[in-house]
C-alpha positions in Angstrom: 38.9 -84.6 17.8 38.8 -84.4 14.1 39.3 -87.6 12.2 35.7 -86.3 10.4 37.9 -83.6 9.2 40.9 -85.8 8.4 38.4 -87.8 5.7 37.1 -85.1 4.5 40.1 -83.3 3.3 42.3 -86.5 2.4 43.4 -87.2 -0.7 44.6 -90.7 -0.2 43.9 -92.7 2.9 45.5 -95.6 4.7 45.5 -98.5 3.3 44.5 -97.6 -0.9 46.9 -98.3 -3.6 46.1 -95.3 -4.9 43.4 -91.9 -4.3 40.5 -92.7 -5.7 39.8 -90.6 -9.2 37.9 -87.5 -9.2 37.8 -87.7 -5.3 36.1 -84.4 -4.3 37.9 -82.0 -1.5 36.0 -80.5 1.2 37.1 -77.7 3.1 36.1 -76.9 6.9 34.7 -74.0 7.8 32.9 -74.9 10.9 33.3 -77.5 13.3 31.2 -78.1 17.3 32.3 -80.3 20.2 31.5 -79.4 23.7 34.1 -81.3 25.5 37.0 -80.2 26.7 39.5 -82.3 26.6 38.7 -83.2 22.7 38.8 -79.6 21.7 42.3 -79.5 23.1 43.4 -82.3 20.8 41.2 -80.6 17.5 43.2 -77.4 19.1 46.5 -79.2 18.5 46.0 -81.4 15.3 44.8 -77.8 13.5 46.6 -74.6 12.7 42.9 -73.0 12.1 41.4 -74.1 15.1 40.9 -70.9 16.3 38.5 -69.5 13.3 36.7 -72.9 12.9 36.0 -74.7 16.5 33.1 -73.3 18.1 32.9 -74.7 21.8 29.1 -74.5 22.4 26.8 -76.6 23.5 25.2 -77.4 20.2 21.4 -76.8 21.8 22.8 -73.2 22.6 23.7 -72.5 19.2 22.0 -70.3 16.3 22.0 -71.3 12.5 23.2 -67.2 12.2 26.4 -68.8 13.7 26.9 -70.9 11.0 28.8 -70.2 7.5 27.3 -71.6 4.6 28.2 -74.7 4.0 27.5 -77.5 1.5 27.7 -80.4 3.6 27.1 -80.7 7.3 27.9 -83.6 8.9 26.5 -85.0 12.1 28.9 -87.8 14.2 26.1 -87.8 17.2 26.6 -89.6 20.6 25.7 -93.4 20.1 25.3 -93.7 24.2 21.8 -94.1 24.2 21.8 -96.3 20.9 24.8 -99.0 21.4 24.5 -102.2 22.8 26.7 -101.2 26.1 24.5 -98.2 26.3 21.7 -97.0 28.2 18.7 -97.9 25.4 17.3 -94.4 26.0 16.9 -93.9 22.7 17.1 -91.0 20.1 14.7 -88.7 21.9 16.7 -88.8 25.1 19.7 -88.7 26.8 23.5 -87.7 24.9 22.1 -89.2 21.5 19.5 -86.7 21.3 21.3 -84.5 20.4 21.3 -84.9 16.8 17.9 -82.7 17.1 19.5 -79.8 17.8 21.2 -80.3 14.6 18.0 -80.8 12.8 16.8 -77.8 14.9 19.6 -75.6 13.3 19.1 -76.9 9.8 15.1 -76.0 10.1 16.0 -72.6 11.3 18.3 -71.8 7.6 16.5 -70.5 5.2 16.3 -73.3 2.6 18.4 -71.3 -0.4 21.1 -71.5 2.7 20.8 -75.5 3.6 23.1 -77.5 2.5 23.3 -79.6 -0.7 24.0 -82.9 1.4 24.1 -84.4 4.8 25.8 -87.1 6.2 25.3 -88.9 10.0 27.3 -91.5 11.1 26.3 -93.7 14.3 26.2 -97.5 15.7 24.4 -100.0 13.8 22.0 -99.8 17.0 20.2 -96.8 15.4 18.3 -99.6 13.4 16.9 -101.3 15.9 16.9 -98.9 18.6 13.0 -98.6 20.2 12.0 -101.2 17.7 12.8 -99.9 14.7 11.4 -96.6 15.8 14.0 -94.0 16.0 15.7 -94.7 13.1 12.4 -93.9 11.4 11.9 -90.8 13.6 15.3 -89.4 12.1 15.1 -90.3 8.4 11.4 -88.8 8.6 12.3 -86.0 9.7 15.4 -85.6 7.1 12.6 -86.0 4.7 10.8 -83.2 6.1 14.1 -80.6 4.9 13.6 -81.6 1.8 15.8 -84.5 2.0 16.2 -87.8 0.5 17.9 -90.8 2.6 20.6 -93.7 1.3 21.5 -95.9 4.8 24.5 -97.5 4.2 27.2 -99.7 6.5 30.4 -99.4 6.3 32.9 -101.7 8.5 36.4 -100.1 9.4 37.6 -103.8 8.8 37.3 -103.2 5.4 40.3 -100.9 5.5 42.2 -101.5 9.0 42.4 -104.3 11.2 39.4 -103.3 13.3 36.7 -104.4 14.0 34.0 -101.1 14.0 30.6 -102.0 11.6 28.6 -98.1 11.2 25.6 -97.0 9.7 26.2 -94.0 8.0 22.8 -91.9 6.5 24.2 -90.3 3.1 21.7 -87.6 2.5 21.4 -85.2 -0.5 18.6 -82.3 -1.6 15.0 -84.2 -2.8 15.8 -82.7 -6.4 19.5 -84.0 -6.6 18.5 -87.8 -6.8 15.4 -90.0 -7.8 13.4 -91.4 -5.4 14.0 -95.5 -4.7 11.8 -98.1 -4.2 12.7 -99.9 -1.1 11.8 -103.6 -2.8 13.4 -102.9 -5.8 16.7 -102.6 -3.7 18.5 -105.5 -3.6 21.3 -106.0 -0.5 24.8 -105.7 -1.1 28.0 -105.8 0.9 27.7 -102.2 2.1 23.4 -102.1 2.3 23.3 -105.4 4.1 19.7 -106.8 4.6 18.9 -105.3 7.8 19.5 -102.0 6.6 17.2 -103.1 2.9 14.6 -104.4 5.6 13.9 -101.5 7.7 13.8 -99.6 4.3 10.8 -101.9 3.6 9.3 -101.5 6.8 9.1 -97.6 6.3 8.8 -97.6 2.6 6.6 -94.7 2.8 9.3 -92.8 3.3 11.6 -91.1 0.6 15.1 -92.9 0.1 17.7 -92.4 -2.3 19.5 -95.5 -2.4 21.2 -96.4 -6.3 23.6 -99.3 -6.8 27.0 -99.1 -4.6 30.1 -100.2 -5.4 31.7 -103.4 -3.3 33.3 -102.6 0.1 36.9 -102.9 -0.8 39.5 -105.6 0.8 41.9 -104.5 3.4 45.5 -104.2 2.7 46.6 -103.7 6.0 46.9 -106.3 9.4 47.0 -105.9 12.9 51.3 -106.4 12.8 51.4 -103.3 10.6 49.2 -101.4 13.6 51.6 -102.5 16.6 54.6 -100.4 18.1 58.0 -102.2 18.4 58.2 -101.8 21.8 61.6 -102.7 23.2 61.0 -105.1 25.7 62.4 -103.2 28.6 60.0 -100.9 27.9 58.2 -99.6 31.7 54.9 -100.1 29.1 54.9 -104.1 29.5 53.5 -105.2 32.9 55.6 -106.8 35.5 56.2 -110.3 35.4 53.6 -111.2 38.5 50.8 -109.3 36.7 51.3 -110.9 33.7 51.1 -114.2 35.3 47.4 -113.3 37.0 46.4 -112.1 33.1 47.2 -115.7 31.7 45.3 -116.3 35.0 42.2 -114.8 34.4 42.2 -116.1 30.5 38.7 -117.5 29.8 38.6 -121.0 30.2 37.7 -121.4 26.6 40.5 -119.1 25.3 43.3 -120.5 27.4 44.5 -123.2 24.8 44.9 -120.4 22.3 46.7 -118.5 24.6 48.9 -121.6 25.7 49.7 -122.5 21.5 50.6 -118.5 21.0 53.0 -118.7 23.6 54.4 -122.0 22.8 54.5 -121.0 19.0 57.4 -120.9 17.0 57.0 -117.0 15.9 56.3 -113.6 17.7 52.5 -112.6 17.5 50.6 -109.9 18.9 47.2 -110.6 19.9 44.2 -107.9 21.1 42.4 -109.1 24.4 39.6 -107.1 26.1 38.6 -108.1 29.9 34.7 -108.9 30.2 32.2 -110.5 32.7 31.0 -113.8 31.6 29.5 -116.9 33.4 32.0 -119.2 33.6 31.7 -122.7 35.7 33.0 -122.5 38.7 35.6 -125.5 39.3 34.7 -125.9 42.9 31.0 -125.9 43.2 30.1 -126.3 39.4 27.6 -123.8 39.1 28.3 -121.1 36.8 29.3 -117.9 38.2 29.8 -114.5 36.6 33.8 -113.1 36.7 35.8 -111.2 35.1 37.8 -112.9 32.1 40.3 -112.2 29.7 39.1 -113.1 26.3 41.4 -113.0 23.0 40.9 -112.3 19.8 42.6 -114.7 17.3 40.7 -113.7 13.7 43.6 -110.7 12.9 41.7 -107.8 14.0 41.4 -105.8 16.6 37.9 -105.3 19.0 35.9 -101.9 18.7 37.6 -98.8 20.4 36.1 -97.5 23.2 36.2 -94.7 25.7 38.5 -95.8 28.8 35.9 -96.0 31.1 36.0 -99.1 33.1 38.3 -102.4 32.6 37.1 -103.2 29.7 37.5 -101.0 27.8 41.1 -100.7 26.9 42.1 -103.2 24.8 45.1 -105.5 25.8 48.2 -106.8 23.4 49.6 -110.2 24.4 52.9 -110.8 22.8 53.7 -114.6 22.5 55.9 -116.9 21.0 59.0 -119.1 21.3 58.1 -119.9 25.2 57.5 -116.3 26.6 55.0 -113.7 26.7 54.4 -110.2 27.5 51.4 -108.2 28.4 50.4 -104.5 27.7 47.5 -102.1 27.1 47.4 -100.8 23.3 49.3 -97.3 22.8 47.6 -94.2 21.7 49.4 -94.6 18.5 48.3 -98.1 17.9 44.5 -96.8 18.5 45.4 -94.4 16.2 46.4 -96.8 13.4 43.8 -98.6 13.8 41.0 -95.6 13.2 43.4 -95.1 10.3 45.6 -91.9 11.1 49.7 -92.4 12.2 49.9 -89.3 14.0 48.9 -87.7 17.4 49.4 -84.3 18.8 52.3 -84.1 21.6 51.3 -83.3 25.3 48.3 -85.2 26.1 47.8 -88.7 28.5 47.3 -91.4 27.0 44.0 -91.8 28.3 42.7 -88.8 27.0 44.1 -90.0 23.3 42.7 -92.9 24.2 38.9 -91.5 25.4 39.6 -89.2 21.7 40.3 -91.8 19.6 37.0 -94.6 21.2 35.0 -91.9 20.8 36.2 -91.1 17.0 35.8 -92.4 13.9 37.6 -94.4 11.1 38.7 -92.4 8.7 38.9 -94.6 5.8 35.4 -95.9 6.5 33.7 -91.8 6.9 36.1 -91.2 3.2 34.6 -94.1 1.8 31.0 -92.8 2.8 32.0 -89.3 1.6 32.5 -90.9 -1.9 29.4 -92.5 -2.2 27.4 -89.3 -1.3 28.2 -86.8 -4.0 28.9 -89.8 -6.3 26.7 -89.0 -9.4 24.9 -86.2 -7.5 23.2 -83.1 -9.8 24.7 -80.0 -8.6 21.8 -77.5 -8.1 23.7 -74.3 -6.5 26.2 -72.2 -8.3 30.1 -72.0 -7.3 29.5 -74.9 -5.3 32.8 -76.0 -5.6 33.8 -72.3 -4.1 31.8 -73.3 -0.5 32.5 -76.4 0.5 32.9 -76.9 4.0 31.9 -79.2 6.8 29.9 -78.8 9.7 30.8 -81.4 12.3 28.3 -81.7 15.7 28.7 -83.7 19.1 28.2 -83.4 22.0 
């Protein structure tokens, strides 16, 4: 829907005191989704939609359909690779389709290729088919000609969310010296998993060089919630509220009972799951659905509305009362670090937009690392930058 765009061309993003210095500008020229309802919203949040969103599958497309660019960028499915997915892998299902990307990449001639590359997925990817696939897609990086620095980057560092992503920052073999994968030492934003698969594929040609600290957030959740009036048709009626507090895990329903006895307003995220709880009656444990809350001031991971658990929940408490809603568009919004939304769509499909999206703060921060101290080996690069942004 976008927010790959939104990083790419911000100056300043939520949440910084200030832009970062020499903070380098892209400039889309191309951009690929094949859903519908998320090329609507790209449609809406872009005057140049028109010349730049191609509508394709991306295993239909050519390379002869795409400008030059000097950066493409690759925000693949993470279905096949995330912990509520399918464990299909990289080779198969939705997530596969970062190959086609690969595919068009092979098929420019190299003076064409890009300088740099940049994918962004689930922190699955490492350990997806034991370690396998993540070594299937930096090898064959390295086959272009390209040098790999696997980084993580947690949108709590910059919103109240909680969203940990492993984002691959490559760059052209001759931009950047080759690293030594036990020379690397882990750091807030190379954490040792990441360092450790390095090692276990250390055959392989990586670019990682010293990274600055993941910065502190400067925002929290209250700053991310509406002021809803509390007439609002948004807050559930009084008897479903009631069977919410009901279904509170038996674990969580202290907290719950102390927000709502508590001498201020809060706001707290809850997501419904299926646990094993003990059942009073028989004392066996039993699987059921249960509310569970989230007290440590941010936010679950956005999702796609797909089933009940997916939509995150606000529980306002305090001073003897309590309210219960689902999270607002705009408040899923905030919290992937942009404060506006097009007009005339549902919320579930800003909703479905947004879980399937990225943080914006977190993809600029990534952005900044990859051309940081880079050797520019094209002419007028400045004169073609550009994005090319691939989903499916």
């Amino acid at each position: 829907m976008g927010l790959v765009r939104r990083a790419l061309e911000a100056e300043a993003i939520l949440g910084e005191a200030a832009p970062a210095p020499g903070r380098r500008l892209w400039r889309t020229v191309f951009a690929n989704d094949y859903d519908p309802m998320k090329r609507r919203i790209y449609s809406a949040s872009f005057d140049d939609a028109d010349s730049v969103l191609n509508g394709d599958d991306i295993g239909e497309l050519s390379c002869g359909e795409i400008p030059r660019a000097d950066l493409w960028t690759a925000s693949f499915p993470c279905t096949d690779l995330s912990l509520a997915g399918r464990g299909l892998g990289i080779h198969a299902g939705q997530s596969g389709a970062v190959w086609h990307l690969l595919r068009l990449l092979e098929e420019t001639p190299d003076q064409e290729r890009p300088a740099h590359l940049l994918f962004e997925n689930v922190m699955g990817l490492l350990s997806s088919h034991g370690g396998a696939d993540f070594r299937a897609l930096v090898e064959a990086v390295n086959r272009l000609g390209y040098g790999v620095d696997p980084v993580c980057v947690n949108a709590s560092c910059f919103v109240p969310q909680s969203r940990a992503r492993l984002f691959l920052l490559c760059a052209r073999l001759e931009m950047r010296s080759i690293a030594d994968p036990e020379t690397v030492e882990p750091c807030s934003a190379r954490p040792a998993r990441i360092v450790s698969a390095m090692r276990r594929s250390a055959d392989l040609l990586w670019h990682a060089r010293p990274l600055p600290a993941l910065p502190t957030r400067r925002t929290g959740l209250d700053q991310m919630i509406e002021d809803v009036p509390d007439d609002s048709p948004l807050w559930w009626a009084p008897k479903r509220a009631e069977y919410f507090l009901g279904q509170v895990h038996p674990e969580h329903l202290a907290t719950a009972r102390a927000l709502i006895n508590g001498e201020r307003v809060s706001h707290t995220p809850a997501f419904r799951r299926v646990r094993e709880v003990m059942d009073a009656n028989s004392g066996v444990k039993k699987k059921r659905s249960v509310i569970e809350l989230r007290t440590d001031g941010l936010a679950g991971c956005l999702r796609t509305p797909k089933g009940g658990s997916a939509r995150q929940i606000v529980l306002k408490a305090g001073r003897g009362a309590w309210r219960v809603r689902l999270m607002t568009p705009l408040e899923c919004a905030r919290l992937q670090g942009v404060d506006e939304l097009p007009d005339g769509f549902r919320d579930i499909d800003l909703q479905f937009g947004l879980g399937d999206a990225v943080c914006v703060p977190a993809v600029r921060w990534a952005l900044d690392r990859l051309t940081e101290g880079a050797v520019e080996t094209r002419e007028n690069t400045k004169a073609t930058q550009s994005l090319f942004s691939a989903s499916a």
